[in-house]
N, C-alpha and C positions, 0 to 999 in steps of 0.2 A: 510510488510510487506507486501496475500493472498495470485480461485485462479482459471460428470458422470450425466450426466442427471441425476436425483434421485428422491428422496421421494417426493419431492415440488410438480410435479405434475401438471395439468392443472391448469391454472384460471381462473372460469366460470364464480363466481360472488361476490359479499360482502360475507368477512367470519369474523365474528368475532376476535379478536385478543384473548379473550380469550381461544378459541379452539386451538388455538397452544400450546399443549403441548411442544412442545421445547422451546419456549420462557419462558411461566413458568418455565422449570426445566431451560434455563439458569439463572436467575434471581433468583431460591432459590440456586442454586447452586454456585453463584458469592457473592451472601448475605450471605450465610454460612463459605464458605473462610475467608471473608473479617471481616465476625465476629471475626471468629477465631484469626484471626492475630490479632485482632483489642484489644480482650480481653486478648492475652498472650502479649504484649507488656504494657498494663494497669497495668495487675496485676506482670510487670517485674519495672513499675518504681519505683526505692527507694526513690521520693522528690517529692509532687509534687509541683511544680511551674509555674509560666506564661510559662516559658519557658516549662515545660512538655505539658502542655495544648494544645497550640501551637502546637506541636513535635503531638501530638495525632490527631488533624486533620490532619496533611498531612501525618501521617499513616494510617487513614482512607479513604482519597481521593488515597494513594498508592494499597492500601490494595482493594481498589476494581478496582483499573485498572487492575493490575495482577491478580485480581480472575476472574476476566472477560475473559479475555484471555484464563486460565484454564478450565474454565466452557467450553468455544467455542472449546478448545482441546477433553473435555469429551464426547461431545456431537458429536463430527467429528467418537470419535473410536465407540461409539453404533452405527453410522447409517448402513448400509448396504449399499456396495461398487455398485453400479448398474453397468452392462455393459455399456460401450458407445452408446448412441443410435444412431441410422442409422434411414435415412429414406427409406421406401421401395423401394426396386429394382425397378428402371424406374421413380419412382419418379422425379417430374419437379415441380417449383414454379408457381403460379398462377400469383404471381407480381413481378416487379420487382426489383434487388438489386441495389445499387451504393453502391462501395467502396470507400472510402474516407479517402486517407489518403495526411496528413498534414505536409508540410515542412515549416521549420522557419532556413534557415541556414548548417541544418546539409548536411553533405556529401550525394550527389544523388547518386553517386557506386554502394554504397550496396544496396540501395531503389532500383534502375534500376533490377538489380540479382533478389533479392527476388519477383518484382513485376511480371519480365520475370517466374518464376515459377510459382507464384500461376496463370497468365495467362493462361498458358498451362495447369496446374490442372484444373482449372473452366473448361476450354474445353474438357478435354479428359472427366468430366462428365456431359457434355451435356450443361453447363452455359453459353455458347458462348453469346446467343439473351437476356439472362436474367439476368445478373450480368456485371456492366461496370466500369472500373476501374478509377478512379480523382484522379489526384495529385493536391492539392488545397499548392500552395505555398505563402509565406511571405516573401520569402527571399531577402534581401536585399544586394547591393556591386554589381561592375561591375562585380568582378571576380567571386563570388559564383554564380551571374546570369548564366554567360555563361560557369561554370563547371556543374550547374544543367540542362539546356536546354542541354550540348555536352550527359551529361551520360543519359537523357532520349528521345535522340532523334529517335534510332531506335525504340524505340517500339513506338514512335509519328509515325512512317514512318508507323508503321507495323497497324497501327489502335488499339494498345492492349490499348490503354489507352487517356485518355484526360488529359490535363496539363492546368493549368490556372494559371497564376501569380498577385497576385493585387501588383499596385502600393506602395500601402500602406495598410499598417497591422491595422486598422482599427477593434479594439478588439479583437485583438490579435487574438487566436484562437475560440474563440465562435465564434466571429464577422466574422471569414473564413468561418468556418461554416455556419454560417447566411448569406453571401454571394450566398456560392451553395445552401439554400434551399430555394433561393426567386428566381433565376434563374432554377433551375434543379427540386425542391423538388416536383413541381407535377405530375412530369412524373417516380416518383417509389414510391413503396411499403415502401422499407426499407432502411436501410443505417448502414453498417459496418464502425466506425472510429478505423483506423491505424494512430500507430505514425509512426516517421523514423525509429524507431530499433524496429518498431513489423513485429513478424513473426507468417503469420496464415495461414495452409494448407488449401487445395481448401475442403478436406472431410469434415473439423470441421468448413468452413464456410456453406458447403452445410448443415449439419446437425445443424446448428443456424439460417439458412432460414427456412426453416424445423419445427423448433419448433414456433420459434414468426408467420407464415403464419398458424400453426397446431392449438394456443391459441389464441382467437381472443383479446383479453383483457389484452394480453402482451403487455408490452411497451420498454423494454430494456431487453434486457440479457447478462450479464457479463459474460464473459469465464475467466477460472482459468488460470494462466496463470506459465510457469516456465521461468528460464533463458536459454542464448543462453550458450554455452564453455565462459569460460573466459580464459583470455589473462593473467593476474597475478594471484598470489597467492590470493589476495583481490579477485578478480574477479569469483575465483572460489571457495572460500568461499561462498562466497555469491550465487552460482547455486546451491552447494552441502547443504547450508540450506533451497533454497527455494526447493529443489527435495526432502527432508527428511518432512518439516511442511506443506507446502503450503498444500498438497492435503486432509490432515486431520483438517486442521483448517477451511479448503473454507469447506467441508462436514458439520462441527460446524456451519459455521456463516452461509451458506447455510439455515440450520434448521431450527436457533431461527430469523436469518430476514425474513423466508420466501418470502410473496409478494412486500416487503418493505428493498431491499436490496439497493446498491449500486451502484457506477458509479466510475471506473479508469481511467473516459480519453480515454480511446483506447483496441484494443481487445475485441469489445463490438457491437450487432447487436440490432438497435433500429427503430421503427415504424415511418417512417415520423410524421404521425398524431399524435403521440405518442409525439413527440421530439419538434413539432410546440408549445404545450404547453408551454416547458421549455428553449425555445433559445433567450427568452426577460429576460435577466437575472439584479435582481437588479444594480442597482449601488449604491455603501455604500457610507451614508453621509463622510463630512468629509473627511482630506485630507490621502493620502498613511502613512503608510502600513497599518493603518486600513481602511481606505476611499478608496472609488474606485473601476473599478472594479477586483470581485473576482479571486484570482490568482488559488484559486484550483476549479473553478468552476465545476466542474465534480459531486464533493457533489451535488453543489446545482441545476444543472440539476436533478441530479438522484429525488431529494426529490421534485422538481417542476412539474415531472412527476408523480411521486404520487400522488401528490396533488390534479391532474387532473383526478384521477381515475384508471391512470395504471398501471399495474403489475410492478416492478423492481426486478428483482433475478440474482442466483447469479448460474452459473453452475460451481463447483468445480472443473472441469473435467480441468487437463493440462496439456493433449496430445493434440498436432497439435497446439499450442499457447502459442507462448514465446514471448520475450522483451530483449532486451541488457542493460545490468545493469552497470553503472559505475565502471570504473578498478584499482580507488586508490580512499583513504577515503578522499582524495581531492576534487576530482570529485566529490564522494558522498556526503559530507559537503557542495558543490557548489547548487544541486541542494537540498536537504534537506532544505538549508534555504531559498529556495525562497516556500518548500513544507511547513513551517513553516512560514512562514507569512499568506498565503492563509488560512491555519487551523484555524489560531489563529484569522483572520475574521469574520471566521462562527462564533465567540460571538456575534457577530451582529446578526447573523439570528437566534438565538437560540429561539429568541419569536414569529417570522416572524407567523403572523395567518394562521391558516387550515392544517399546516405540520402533518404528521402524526407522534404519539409521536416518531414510530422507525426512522423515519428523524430524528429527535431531537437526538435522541441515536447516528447516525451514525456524526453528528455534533461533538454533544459533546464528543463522540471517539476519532476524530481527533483532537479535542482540547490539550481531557489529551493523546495523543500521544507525546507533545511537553511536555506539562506543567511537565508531570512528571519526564522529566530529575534536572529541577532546585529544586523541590520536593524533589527526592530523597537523592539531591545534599547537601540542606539545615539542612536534618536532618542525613546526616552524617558526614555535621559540627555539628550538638549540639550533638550527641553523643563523637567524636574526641575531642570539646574541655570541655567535661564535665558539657554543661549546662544542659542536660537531662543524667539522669543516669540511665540505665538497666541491671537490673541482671541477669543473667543465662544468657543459650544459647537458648534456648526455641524458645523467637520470632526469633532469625536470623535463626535457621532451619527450622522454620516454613515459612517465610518466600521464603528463599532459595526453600524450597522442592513444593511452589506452582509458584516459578520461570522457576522453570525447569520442573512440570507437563506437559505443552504442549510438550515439549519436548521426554518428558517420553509415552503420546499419541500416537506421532507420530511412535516413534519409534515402540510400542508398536503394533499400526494397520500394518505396515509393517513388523513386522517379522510376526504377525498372518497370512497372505496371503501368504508368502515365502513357496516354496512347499519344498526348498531343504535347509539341512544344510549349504551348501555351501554360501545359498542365506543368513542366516538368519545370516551367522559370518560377513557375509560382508556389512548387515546392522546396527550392531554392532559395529563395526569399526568405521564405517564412522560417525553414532550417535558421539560416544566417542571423535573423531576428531573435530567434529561439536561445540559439548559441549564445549572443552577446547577453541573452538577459537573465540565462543560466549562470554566467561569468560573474556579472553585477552582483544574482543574489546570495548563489554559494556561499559566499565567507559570513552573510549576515546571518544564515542558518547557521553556518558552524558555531559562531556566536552564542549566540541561543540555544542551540542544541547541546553544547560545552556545558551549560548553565541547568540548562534541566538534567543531564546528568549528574553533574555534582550535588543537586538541589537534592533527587534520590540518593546517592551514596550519603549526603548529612540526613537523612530519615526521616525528607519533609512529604508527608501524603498530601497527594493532591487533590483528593476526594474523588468523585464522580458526578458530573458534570455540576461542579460547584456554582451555585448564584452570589458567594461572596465575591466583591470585589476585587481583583488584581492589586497589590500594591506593586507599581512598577514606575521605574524611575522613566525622566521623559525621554517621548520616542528618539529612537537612534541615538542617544546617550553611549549604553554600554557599549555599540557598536563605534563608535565613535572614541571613546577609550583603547578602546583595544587595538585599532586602527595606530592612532596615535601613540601608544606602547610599543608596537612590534616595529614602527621608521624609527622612533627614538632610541630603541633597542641596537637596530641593525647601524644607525649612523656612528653610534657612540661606539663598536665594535668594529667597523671595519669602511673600507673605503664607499664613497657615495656612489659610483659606479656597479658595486654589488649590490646595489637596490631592487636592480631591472626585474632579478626575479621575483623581488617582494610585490610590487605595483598590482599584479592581479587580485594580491589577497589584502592589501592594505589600501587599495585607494575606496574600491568600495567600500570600504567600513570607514573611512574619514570621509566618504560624502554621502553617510546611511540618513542622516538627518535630511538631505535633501533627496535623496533616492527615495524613501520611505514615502515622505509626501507625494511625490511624484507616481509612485504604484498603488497608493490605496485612493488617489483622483477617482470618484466617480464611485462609489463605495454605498 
């Protein structure tokens, strides 16, 4: 999912991990949930058998991923909203920045536009001598060549920017990277990476030069990031969730990672010195999708940084920085599974010596990010065909009610700040909107998600960003299956009144074929 300058604060030097009070409180706060569920589902089975046993670990392994999420929502509505920080009036950097951002393919158009602005922003505040703009490309094809050189060619004319093309993509994007910091990296300070669809105003980078030049012992800093307008229905689903959670779950995970936070790839201003640490990145034994190198390497930057002694945080703040989000669950499914093989990697590194344990945590996040689609999947096959029996309603509200916590957070920190009733019906609304269409899509991701894991555990590579076509059966097919599998399941096992609880995860997947149509409108 992720995302106000705040509480975290400067970083001078070794601080214990035990003086983070938010990590402790997320960590009793994720243990106590997790209990929770862990014990009303216990004392709800009527048999116990292997198969309950079974059904009880991956209610445990469930039970605390979504406590954990909860916890990170709790913990986002205590902290205190800081103003945006600004660097002082007249304020100028001492060193200097390279931006860097990275094409592999996509359309140069809108990278041209957006870059043509933030141009003019660094100048109108003073950035001209101190901040320079790289397009470090991959792209490969005669024609994508020479539509990417036509649409950034003025501003090559105007001086706003440097372009550089390798012939070959030689580690993908690390390796682009590791390109410009053996040629360019000793002549700056710092370095902003931009993907193709990120957008980051010339303010919110001045005030991210600003901080890592301000703490000497910084080494990365992530910006919170929201989405651009979407094009469909899907698409803007997906802005009007990340506009509602993002800002109260980054404030969360903000807390309890403190110095030891994370890395997305992009939208993100990092220390040369800092970054030379972390750009010799393993290569995993072993052949693809486990073997090789890492597809979400971003993790494992962030935690090789660490490693090395410097700071990684995370600033919640997502004003002045967004990203363009994929416009049908197609799209999203596309790249999700190549974000799911990359995750499912890091079990490799999970031992890797000297990481710091909250690397380890941010690892093994991204793990059950994936894992607990087939999880979840599995144990409402043994409840549907009656090899685990529970009674009452108990654990599924309990469950349910720490599902939708964050939810309840987010909404919660924004209508507390809403000055006006006007504001506070209309964060209301859009919550409720939110909610119902989180409900709908949930189970078609588990779906798919179920499916890309399996697809890595049989040791099928997905490449990186492949131009072969997809062979995929027709839309909302498999969802549609499965749907229809899990009523047939639960009717043929037990009375029709035991349904109730199936309806939220079965009916959308037997109406994914018209759901589907109906979210990618306007695409």
């Amino acid at each position: 999912m992720s995302l106000a300058e705040s509480h975290i604060g400067p970083f001078i030097g070794p601080r214990p991990m035990g003086r983070n009070w938010h990590f402790r409180a997320f960590v009793a706060l994720t243990a106590g949930m997790a209990g929770g569920i862990a014990t009303a589902v216990a004392l709800a089975i009527a048999d116990w058998t292997p198969a309950s046993v079974a059904a009880m670990v991956l209610v445990t392994l469930s039970a605390l991923w979504i406590s954990g999420g909860a916890a990170t929502a709790i913990l986002g509505l205590v902290q205190p909203r800081a103003p945006a920080a600004a660097p002082p009036e007249g304020w100028q950097p001492q060193g200097r920045t390279a931006i860097l951002l990275t094409l592999c393919g996509e359309p140069a158009d809108k990278v041209a536009t957006a870059l043509a602005d933030l141009r003019r922003g660094l100048d109108r505040l003073g950035l001209a001598q101190s901040v320079t703009i790289f397009v470090l490309s991959d792209t490969s094809g005669a024609e994508r060549i020479r539509a990417e050189e036509t649409a950034l060619a003025d501003l090559r004319a105007a001086r706003a920017l440097h372009y550089r093309r390798r012939p070959a993509n030689t580690g993908r994007k690390p390796g682009n990277i590791a390109d410009w910091l053996a040629a360019h990296g000793v002549d700056f300070a710092y370095m902003a990476v931009l993907d193709a669809d990120s957008k980051m105003s010339a303010h919110r980078l001045r005030a991210l030069i600003h901080r890592i030049e301000t703490q000497p012992r910084l080494g990365l800093v992530q910006a919170g990031m929201t989405l651009v307008p979407g094009k469909s229905r899907f698409g803007r689903y997906q802005r009007l969730s990340v506009r509602l959670l993002a800002p109260n779950f980054g404030r969360g995970m903000a807390a309890w990672a403190g110095r030891t936070g994370n890395y997305w790839g992009h939208n993100a201003i990092m220390r040369v010195a800092a970054f030379r640490a972390a750009c010799d990145l393993p290569i995993l034994s072993g052949p693809a999708p486990f073997g090789g190198a890492p597809l979400s390497h971003d993790f494992v930057e962030a935690a090789w940084i660490r490693r090395a002694g410097w700071a990684v945080v995370l600033d919640p703040d997502t004003r002045g920085s967004a990203e363009d989000g994929p416009q049908t669950l197609a799209e999203f499914h596309k790249r999700d599974r190549r974000w799911c093989q990359g995750n499912l990697q890091h079990l490799c590194l999970l031992a890797e010596p000297g990481l710091a344990p909250l690397s380890r945590l941010h690892f093994a996040s991204g793990i059950m990010g994936y894992l607990a689609a087939p999880i979840w999947l599995a144990l409402v096959g043994m409840i549907a065909s009656g090899a685990v029996s529970v009674q009452g309603a108990l654990p599924f509200l309990l469950i349910a009610f720490v599902l939708i916590l964050p939810k309840l957070c987010a909404m919660g920190a924004l209508v507390i700040r809403a000055r006006r009733p006007a504001r506070r019906r209309v964060i209301l609304r859009a919550s409720a909107a939110e909610l119902v269409l989180s409900t709908l899509i949930a189970p078609l991701v588990m779906i798919r998600q179920t499916g890309a894991v399996a697809s890595v555990l049989m040791g099928r590579d997905c490449g990186w960003k492949s131009d072969r076509p997809a062979r995929a059966l027709p839309r909302g097919l498999p969802e549609l299956a499965a749907g229809l599998a899990l009523v047939l399941l639960a009717v043929s096992t037990g009375p029709v009144a035991g349904l109730v609880w199936l309806l939220p995860i079965a009916a959308p997947l037997v109406a994914a074929p018209i759901l589907l149509r109906a979210l990618d409108a306007g695409a």
